[in-house]
N, C-alpha and C positions, 0 to 999 in steps of 0.2 A: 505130605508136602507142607512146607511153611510157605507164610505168607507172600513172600519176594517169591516164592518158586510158582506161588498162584498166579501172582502178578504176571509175570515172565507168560507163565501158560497161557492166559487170556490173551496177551497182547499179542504173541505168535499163531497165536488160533483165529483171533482174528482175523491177521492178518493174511495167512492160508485161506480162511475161507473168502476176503476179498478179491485175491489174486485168482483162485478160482475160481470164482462168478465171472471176473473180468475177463479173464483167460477160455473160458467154457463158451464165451460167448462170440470172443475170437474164432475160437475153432468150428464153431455152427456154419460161420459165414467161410472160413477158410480154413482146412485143419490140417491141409500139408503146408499153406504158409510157415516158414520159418518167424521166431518167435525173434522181434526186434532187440540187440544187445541193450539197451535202455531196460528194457521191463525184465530181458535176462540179468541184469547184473542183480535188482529189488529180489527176484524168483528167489536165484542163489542165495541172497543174503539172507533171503526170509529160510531155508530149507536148511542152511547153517544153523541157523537159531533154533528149529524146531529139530533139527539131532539133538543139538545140548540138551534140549528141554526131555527129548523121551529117551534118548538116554539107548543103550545096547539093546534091552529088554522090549524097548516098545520101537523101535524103529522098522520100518518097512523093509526096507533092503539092508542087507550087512554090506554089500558094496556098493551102496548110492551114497556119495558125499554130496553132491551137487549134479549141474551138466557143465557138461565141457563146452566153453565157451568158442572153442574154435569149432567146436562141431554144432553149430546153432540146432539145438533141438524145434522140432515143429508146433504149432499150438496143441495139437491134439494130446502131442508128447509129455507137453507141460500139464495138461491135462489131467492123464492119467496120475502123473506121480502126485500130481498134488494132491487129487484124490483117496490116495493111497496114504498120504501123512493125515488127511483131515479126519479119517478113520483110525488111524493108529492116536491121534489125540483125542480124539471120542474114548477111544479104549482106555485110557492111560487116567484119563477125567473118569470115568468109570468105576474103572478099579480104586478110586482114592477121594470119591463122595460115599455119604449114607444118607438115609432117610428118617426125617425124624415129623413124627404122627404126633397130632394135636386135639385132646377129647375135648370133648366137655365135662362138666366140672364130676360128671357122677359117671363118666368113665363110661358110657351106653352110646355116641355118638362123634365119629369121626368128622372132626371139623376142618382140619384141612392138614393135607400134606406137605413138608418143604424137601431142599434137598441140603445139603453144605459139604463145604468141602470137608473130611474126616478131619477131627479134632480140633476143628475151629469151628468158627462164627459166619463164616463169609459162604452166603448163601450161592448157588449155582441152581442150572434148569435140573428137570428129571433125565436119566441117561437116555440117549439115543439109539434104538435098535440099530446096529451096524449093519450097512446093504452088502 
């Protein structure tokens, strides 16, 4: 992945993982409430982005483009699928970091480990075991 395609990944991951916290937390208190067209329209727009970004190979469903707006999905609903992408961009971030290990100077002493994204400089966390 280049840099812009980093870029793009973080900011759609993030944003997944905010709509899910926000959404998760909907659904505790109501999870057959239908999901307000307002935060539906953001959902969509964010799960549009995160297709492009994973692309055929890493996406959850071959036929989930979005939800269907006249069929108001439920919070729970939103829920699930979001959960389902925040996974498949764990996987996708996975597949396309390495780990690079730091001695000391006589080579007897692991001093610390990082991660980056493959072939660049641009640091990321350690991967996430997928639930």
């Amino acid at each position: 992945m280049n840099e812009n395609q980093i870029s793009t990944f973080e900011k759609v991951h993030a944003q997944l993982e905010s709509l899910h916290s926000e959404i998760t937390t909907l659904s505790k208190k109501v999870s057959n409430d239908a999901l307000n067209k307002f935060k539906l329209k953001y959902v969509n727009l964010t799960v549009s982005q995160a297709n492009s970004v994973l692309g055929k190979k890493y996406r959850p469903f071959d036929d989930f483009e979005q939800f269907d707006e006249s069929v108001v999905p439920t919070n729970s609903d939103v829920t699930l699928i979001l959960g389902q992408y925040l996974n498949c961009m764990e996987k996708l971030r996975a597949d396309n970091i390495e780990r690079k290990e730091k001695w000391d100077t006589y080579q007897t002493k692991l001093i610390a480990i990082d991660w980056y994204w493959t072939g660049t400089k641009i640091k990321t966390g350690e991967p996430k075991k997928i639930k």
